[in-house]
Jmol script that loads the backbone (N, CA, C; Angstrom):
load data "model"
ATOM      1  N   UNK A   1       0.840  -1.171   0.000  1.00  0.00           N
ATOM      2  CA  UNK A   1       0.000   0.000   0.000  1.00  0.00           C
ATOM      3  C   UNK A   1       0.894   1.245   0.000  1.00  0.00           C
ATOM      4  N   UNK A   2       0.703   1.871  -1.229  1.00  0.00           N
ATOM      5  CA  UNK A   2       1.006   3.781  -0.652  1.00  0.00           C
ATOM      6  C   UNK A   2       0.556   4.258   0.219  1.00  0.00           C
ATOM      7  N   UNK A   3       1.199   4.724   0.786  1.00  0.00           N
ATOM      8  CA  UNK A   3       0.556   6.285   1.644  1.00  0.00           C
ATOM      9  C   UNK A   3       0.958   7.504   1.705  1.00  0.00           C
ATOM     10  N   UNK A   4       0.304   8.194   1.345  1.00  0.00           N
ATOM     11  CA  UNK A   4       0.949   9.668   0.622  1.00  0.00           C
ATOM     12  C   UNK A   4       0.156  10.713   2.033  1.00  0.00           C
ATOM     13  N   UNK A   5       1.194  11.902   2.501  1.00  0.00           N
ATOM     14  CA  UNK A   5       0.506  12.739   3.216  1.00  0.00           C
ATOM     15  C   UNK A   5      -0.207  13.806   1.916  1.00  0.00           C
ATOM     16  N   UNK A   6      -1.176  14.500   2.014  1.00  0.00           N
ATOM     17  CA  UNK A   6      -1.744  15.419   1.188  1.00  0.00           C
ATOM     18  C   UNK A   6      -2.151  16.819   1.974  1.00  0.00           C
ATOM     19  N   UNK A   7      -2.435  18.004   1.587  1.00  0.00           N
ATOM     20  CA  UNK A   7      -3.144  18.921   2.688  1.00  0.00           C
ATOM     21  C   UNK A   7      -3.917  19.412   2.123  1.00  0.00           C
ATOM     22  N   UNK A   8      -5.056  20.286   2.693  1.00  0.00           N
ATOM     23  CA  UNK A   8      -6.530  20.634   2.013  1.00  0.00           C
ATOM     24  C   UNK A   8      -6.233  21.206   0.767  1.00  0.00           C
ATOM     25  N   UNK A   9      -6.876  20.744  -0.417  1.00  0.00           N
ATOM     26  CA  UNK A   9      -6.388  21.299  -1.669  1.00  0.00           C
ATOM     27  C   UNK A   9      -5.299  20.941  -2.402  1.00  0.00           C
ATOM     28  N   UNK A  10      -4.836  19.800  -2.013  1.00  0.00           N
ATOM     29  CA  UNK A  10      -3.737  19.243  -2.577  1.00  0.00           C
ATOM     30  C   UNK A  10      -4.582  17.612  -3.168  1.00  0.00           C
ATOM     31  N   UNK A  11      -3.729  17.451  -4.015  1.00  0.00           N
ATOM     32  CA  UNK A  11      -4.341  16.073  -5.036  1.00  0.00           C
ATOM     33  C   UNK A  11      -3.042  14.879  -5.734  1.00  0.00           C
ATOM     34  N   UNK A  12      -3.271  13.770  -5.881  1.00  0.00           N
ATOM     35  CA  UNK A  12      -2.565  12.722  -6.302  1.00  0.00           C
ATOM     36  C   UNK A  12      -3.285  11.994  -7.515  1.00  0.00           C
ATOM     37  N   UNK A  13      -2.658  11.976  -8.683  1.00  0.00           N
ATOM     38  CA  UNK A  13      -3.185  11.608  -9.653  1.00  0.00           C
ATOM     39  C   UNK A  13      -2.862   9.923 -10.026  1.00  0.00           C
ATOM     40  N   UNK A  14      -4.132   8.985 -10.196  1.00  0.00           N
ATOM     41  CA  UNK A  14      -3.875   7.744 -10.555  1.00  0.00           C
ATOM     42  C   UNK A  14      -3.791   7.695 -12.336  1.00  0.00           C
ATOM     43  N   UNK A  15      -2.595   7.373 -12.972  1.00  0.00           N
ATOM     44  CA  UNK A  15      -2.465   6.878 -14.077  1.00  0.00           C
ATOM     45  C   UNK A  15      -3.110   8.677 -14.851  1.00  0.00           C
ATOM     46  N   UNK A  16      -2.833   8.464 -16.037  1.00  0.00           N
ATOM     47  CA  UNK A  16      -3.438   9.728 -16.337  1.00  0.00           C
ATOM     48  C   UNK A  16      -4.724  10.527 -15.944  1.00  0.00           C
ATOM     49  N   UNK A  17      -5.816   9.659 -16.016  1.00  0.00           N
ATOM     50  CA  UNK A  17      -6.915  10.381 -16.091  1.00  0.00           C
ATOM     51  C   UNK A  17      -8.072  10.037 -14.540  1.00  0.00           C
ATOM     52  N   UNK A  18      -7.398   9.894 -13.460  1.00  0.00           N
ATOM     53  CA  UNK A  18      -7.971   9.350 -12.373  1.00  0.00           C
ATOM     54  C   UNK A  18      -7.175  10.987 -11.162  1.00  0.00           C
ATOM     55  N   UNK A  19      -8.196  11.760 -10.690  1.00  0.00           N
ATOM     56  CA  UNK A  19      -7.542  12.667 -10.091  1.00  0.00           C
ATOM     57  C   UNK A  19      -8.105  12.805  -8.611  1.00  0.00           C
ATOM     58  N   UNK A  20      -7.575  12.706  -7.289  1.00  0.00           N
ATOM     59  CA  UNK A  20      -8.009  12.505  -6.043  1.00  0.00           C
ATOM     60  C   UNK A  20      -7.587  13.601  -5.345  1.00  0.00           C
ATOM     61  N   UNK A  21      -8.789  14.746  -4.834  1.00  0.00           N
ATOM     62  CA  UNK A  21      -8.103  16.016  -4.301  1.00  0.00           C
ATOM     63  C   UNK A  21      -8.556  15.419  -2.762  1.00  0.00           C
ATOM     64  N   UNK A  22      -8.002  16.413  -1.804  1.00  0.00           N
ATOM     65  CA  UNK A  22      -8.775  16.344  -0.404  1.00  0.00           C
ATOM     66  C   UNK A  22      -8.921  17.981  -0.544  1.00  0.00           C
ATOM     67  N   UNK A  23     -10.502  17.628  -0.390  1.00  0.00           N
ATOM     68  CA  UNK A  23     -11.381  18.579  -0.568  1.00  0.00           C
ATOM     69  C   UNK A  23     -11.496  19.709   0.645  1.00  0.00           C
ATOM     70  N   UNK A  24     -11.674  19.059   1.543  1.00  0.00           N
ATOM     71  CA  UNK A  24     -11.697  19.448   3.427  1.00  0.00           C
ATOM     72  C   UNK A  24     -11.210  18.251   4.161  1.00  0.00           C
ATOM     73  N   UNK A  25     -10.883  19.415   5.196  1.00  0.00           N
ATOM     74  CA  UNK A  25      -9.698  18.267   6.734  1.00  0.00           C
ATOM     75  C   UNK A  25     -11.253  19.075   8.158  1.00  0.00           C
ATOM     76  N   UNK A  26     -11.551  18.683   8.722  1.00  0.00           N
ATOM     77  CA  UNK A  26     -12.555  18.643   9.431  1.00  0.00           C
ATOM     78  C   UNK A  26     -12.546  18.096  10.600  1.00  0.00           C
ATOM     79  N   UNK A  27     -11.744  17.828  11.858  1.00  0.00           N
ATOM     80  CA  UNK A  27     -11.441  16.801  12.743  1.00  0.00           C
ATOM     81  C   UNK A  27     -10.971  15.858  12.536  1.00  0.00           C
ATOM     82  N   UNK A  28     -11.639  14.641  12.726  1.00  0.00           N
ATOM     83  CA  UNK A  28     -11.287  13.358  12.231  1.00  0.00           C
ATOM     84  C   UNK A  28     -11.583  12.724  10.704  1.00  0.00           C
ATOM     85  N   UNK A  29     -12.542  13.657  10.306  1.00  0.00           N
ATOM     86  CA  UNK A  29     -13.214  13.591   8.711  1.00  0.00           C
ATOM     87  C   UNK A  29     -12.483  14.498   7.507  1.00  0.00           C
ATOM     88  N   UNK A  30     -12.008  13.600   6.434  1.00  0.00           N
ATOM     89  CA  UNK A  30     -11.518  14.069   5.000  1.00  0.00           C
ATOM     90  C   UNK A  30     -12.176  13.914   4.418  1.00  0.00           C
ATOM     91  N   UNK A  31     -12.654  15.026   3.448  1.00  0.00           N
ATOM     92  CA  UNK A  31     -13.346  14.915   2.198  1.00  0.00           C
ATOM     93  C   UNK A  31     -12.293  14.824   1.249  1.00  0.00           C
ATOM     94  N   UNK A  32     -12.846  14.011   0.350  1.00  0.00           N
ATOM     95  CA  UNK A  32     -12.741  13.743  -0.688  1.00  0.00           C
ATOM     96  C   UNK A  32     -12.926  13.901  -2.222  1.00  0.00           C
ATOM     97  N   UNK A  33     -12.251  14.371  -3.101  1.00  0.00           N
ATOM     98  CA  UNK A  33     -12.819  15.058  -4.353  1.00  0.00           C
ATOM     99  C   UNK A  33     -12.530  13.531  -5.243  1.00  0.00           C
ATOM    100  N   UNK A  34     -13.032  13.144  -6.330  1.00  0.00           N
ATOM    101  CA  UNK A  34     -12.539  12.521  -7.106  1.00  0.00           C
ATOM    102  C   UNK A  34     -12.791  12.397  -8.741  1.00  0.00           C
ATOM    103  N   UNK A  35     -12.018  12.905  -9.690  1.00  0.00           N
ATOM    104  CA  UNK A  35     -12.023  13.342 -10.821  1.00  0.00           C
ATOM    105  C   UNK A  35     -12.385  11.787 -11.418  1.00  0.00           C
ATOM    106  N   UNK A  36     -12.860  11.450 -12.108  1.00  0.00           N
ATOM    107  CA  UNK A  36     -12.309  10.311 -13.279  1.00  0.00           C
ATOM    108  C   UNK A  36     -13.489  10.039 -14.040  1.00  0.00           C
ATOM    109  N   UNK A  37     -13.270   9.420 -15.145  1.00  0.00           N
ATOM    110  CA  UNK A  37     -13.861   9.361 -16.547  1.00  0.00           C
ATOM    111  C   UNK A  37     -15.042   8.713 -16.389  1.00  0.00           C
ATOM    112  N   UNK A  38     -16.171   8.795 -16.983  1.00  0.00           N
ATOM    113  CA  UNK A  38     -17.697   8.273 -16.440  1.00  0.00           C
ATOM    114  C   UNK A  38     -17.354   6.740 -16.775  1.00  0.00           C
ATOM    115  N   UNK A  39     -16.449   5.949 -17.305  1.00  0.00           N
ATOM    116  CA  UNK A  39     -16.279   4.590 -17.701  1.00  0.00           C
ATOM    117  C   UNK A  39     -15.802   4.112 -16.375  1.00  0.00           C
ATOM    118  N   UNK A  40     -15.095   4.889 -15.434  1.00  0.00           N
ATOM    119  CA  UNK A  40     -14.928   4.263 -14.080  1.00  0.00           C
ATOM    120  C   UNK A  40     -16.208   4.108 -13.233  1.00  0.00           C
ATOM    121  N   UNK A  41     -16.091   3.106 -12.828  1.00  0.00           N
ATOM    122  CA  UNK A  41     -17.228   3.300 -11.374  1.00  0.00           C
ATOM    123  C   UNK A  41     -16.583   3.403 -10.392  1.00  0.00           C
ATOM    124  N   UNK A  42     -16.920   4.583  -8.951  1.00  0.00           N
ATOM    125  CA  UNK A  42     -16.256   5.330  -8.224  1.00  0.00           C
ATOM    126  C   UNK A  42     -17.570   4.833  -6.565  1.00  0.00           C
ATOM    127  N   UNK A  43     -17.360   3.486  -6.119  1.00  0.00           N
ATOM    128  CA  UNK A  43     -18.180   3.802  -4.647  1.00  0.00           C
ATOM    129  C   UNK A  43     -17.119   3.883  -3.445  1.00  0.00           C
ATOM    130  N   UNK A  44     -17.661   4.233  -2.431  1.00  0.00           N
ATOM    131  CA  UNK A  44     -17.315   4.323  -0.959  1.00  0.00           C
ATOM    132  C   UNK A  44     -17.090   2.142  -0.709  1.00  0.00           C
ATOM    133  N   UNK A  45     -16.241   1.932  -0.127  1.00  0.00           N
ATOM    134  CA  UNK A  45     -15.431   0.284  -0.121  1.00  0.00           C
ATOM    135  C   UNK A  45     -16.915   0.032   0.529  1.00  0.00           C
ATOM    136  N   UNK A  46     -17.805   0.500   1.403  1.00  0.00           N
ATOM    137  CA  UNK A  46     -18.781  -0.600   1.898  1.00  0.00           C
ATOM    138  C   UNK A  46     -19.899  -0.246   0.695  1.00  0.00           C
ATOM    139  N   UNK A  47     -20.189   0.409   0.553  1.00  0.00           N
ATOM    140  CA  UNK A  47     -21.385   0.280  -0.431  1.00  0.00           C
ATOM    141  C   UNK A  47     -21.029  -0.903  -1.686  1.00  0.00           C
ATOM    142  N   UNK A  48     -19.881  -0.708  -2.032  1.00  0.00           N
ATOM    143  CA  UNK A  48     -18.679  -1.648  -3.400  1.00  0.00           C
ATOM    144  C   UNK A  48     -19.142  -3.010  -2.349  1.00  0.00           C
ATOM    145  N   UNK A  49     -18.585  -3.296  -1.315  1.00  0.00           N
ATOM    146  CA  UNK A  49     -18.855  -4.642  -0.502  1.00  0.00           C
ATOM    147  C   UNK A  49     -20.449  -5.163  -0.647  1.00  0.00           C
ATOM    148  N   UNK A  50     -21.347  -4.479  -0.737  1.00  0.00           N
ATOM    149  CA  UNK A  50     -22.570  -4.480  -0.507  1.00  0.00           C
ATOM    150  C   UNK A  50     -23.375  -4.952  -1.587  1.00  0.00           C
ATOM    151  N   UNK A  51     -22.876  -4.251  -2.805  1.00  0.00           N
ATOM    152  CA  UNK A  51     -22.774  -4.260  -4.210  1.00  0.00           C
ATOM    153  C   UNK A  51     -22.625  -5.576  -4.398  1.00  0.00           C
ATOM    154  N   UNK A  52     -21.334  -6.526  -4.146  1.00  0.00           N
ATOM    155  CA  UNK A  52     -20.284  -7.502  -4.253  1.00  0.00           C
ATOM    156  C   UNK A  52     -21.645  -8.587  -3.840  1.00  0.00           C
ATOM    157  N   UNK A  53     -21.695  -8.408  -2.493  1.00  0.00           N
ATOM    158  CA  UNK A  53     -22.378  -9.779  -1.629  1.00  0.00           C
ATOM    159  C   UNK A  53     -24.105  -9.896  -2.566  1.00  0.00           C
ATOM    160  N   UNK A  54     -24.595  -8.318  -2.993  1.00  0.00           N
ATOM    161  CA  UNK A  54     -25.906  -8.619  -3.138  1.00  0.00           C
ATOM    162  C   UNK A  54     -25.571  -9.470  -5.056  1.00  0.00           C
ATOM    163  N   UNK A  55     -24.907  -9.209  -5.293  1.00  0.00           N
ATOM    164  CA  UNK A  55     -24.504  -9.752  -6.684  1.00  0.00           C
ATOM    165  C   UNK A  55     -24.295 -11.087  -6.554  1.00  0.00           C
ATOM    166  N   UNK A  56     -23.394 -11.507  -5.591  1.00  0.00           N
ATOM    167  CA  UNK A  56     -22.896 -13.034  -5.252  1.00  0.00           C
ATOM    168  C   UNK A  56     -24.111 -13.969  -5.079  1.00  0.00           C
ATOM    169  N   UNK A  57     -25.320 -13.191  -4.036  1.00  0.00           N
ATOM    170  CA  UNK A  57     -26.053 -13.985  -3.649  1.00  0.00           C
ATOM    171  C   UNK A  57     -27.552 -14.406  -4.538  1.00  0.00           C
ATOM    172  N   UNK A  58     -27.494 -13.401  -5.804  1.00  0.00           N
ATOM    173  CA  UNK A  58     -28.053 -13.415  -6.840  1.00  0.00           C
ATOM    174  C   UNK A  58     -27.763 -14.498  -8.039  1.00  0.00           C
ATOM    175  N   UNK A  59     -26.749 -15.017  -7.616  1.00  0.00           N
ATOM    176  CA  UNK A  59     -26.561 -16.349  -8.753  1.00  0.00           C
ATOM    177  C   UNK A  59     -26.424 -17.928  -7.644  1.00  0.00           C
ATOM    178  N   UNK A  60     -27.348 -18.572  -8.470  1.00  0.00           N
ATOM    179  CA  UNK A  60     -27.259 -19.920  -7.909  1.00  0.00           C
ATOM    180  C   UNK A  60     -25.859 -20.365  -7.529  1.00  0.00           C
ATOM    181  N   UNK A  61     -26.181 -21.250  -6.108  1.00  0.00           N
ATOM    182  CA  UNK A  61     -24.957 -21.672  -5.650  1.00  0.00           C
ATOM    183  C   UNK A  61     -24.385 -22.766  -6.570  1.00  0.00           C
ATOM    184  N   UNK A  62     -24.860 -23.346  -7.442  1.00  0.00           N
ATOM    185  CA  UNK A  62     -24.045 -24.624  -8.183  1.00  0.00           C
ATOM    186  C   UNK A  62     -23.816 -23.909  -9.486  1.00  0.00           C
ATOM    187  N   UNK A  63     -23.647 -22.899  -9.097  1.00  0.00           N
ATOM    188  CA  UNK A  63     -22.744 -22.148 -10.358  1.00  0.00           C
ATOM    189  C   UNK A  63     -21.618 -22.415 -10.304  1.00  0.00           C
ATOM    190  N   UNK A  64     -20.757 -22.854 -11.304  1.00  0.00           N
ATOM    191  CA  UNK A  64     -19.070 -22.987 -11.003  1.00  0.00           C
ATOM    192  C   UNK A  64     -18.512 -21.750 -11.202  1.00  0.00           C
ATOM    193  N   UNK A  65     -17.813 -21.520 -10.166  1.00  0.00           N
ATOM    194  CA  UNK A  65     -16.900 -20.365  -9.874  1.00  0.00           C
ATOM    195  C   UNK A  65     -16.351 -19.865 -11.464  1.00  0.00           C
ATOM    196  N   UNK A  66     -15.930 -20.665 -11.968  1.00  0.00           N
ATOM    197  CA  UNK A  66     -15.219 -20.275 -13.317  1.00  0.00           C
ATOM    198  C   UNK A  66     -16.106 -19.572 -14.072  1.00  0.00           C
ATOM    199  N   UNK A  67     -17.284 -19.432 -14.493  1.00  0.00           N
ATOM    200  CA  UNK A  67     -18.587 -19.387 -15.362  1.00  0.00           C
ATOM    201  C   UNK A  67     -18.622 -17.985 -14.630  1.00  0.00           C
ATOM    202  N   UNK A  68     -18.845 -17.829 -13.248  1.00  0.00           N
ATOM    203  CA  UNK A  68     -18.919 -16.360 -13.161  1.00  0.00           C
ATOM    204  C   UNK A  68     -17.788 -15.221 -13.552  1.00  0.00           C
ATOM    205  N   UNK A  69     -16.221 -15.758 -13.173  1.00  0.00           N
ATOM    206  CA  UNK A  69     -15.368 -15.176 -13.298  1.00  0.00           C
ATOM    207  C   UNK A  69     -15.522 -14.613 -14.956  1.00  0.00           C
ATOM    208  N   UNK A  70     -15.851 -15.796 -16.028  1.00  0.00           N
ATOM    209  CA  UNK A  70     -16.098 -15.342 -17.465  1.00  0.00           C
ATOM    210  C   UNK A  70     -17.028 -14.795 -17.654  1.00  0.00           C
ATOM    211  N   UNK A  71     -18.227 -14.475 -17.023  1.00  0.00           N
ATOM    212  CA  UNK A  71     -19.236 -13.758 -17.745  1.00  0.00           C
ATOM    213  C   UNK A  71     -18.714 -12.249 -16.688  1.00  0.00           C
ATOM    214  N   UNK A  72     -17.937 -11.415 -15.816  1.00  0.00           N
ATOM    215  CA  UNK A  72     -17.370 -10.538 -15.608  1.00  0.00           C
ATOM    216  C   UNK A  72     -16.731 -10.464 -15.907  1.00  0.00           C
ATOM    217  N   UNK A  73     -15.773 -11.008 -16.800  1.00  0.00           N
ATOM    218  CA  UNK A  73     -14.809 -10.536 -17.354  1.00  0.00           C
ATOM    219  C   UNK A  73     -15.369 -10.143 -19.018  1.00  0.00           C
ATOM    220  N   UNK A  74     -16.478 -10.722 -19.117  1.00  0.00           N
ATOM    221  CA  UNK A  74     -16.768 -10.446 -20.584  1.00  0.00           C
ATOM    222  C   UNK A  74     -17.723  -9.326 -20.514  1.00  0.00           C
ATOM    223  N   UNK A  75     -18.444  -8.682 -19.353  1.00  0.00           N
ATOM    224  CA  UNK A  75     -18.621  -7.499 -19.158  1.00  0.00           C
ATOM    225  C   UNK A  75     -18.167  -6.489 -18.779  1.00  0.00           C
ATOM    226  N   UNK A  76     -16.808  -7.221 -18.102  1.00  0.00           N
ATOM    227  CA  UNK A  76     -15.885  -5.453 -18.380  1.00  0.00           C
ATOM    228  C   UNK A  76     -15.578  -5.569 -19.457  1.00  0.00           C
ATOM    229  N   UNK A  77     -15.375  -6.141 -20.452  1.00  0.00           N
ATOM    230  CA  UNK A  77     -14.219  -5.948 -22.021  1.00  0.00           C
ATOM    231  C   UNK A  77     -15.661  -5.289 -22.843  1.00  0.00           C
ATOM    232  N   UNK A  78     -16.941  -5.503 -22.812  1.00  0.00           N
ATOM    233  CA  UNK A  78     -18.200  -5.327 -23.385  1.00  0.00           C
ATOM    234  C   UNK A  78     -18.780  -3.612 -22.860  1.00  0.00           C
ATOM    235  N   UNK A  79     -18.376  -2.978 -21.911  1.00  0.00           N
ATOM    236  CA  UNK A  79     -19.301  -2.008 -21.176  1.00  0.00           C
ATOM    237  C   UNK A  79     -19.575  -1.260 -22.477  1.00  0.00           C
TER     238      UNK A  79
END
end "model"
wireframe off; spacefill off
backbone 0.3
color backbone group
């Protein structure tokens, strides 16, 4: 893992077109700015977790693991 210090108004750019400011410092709370291209999807890690489990639990369990891995992978190469 990186860890970069930043200060209000300061930003770290992922790969060209991915841009992460800190917006406000607030106590214990950072905001967050985040630039990037509408082809990214951009959630908060628990909502993404939430996302994950309600998706998982939406396909039959005697699905073989492999069959899902290919039909996500053939919808990211497809978006």
């Amino acid at each position: 893992m990186l860890v970069l210090s930043r200060k209000s108004n300061e930003s770290i750019m992922i790969g060209d077109d991915i841009e992460v400011r800190v917006v406000e410092i607030t106590g214990k709370a950072v905001k967050l700015g985040i630039e990037a291209p509408k082809n990214i999807v951009v959630h908060r890690k628990e909502v993404y977790e939430a996302i994950k489990n309600e998706n998982l639990q939406a396909v039959p369990k005697e699905t073989p693991k492999e069959n899902i891995i290919s039909l996500a992978e053939y919808f990211k190469k497809h978006k």
